[in-house]
Structures are given as C-alpha cells and as structure tokens.
N, C-alpha and C positions, 0 to 999 in steps of 0.2 A: 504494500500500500504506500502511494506517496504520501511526503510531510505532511502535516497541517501546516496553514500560514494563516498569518495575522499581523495587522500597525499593532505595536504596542505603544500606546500613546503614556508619560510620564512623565512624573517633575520632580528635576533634582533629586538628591539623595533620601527622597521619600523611604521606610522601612517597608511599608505595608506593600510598596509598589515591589521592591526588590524582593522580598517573597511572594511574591504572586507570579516575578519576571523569573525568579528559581524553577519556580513550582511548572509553568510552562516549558520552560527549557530544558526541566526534568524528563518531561515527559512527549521532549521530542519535537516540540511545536518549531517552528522557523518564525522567527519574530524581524520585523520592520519597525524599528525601537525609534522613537521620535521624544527626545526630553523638549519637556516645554520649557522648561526655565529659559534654556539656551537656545533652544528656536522655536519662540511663539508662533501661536494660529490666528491669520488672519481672522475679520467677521467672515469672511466667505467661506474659508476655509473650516471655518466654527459650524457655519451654515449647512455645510457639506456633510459634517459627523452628525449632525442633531438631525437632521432629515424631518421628517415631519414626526417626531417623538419630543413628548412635551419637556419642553428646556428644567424646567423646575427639578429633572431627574439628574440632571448634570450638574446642578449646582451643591458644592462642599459646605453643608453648614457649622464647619469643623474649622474652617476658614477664617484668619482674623477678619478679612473684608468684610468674610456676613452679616457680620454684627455691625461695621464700619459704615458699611451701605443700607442698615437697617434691610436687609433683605428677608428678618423672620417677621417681619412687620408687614410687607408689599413687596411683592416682585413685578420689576414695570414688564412692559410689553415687550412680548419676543424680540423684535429689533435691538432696543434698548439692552434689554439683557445679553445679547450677542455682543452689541459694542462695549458692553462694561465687563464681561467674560473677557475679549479679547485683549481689553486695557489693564485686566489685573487677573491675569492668567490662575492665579492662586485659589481662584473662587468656583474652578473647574472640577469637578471631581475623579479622582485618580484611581486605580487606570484605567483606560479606556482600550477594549481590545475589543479590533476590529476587523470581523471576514469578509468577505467579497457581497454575504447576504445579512449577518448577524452581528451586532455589536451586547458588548455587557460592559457596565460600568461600576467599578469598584474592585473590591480584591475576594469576595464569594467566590472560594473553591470551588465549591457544589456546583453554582450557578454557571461559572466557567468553563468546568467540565462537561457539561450539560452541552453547552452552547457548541463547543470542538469535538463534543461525543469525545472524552479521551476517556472514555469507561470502557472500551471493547466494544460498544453499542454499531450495527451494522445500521449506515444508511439507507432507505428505500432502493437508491441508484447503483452504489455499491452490491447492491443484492440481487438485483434484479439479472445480471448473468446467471446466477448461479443456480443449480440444480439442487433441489430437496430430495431426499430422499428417507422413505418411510422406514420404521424400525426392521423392516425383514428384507431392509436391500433395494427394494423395487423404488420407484420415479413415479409408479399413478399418478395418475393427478397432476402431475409435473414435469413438463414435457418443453424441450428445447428446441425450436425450432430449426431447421435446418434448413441454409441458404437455396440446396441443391434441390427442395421437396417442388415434387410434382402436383401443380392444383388443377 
C-alpha cells in the first residue's frame, strides 16, 4: 500500500503539535510540514483550509489573543475573522492536518487516526479489487470480472 500524505500545518515549538507530528510519523504518514510562526497564511490562503467549515472551529481559545480580542464574548464575521487569524497567527488552532478530501484540527489521536484510517481499516476503493472468499474456500457471491468474458 502507498504512504499516506498530509500538510501538516504548525507553530513553532508547540509540544502538543510535536507529539501529534511523532505520532504521525510513527506511523508512516509522509507529512508537508508548514510552521506558521515562520511562514504565515495568507487571508486566502486561510480561506483555502477553512473551506466552507465554520471558522469558530479553528479558533484556539487557549490563545492569549482570545481573550485580547474579546473573542469569548463575539466573534465578528467570517471575513473579519480570517483577517484577524491571519494578523495574529497565534489565534489558529494547532494542528491542522490536511488530505486531498479531509482535514482535522487539533492533536485527537482517535480523531486522527480515524481520518488517515491508520487502524488497518480497508477503504471502500482499496477493497473493491479484491476477492472474498467464504469460510470453505469458494468466491459465491463474489465474483471478478474478467476483461476477456464473452457477453
């Protein structure tokens, strides 16, 4: 089976991020590692990860800003909130790993694993080649098409 890939988006010597970033690379994942500290994300590019998933989820209320920005009080409007994400990067929540279809935010093992299937879990597409076969050997029921069959 090929790697798994994923951006692993991250700031600075975050701990929680660096065991998450372990725990991935434990288990094989190929990561596109992006610290934010050192190269922020544009609004667009903010734009681009939040997709139409409600921003509120991305935000760190662990953050000095949140409290800075009164953010447990009102959070303004999506826009806004991208430009004030973008200008104090800190208010982002960490990390952010993201597939080609799926992102998850934060350091949730569970949730992680979940999302990469790194449990052994077979996907639909991965499975769908393959041949079942019943406890006494046979294929009933499950049958392989072959290119060469006469219709």
């Amino acid at each position: 089976m090929a790697p798994k890939h994923a951006i692993y988006l991250t700031y600075g010597n975050d701990e929680g991020c660096a065991e998450t970033r372990k725990f991935l690379e434990e288990a094989g994942v190929v990561l596109n590692i992006r610290d934010l500290e050192k190269n922020p994300m544009s609004p667009y590019e903010l734009m681009g990860i939040l997709g139409h998933l409600d921003a509120k989820h991305f935000i760190n209320p662990l953050s000095e800003s949140f409290a800075k920005h009164n953010l447990g009080e009102r959070i303004p409007p999506r826009e806004q909130l991208v430009e004030l994400i973008a200008q104090d990067i800190t208010l982002l929540k960490r990390p952010i790993i993201k597939t080609t279809r799926l992102l998850t935010v934060g350091c949730d093992k569970d949730k992680i694993s979940e999302m990469l299937r790194l449990n052994g879990e077979t996907s639909p597409r991965e499975f769908s080649g393959n041949i079942r076969r019943h406890q006494n050997g046979s294929n009933r029921g499950f049958s392989k098409r072959s290119s060469s069959t006469n219709r």
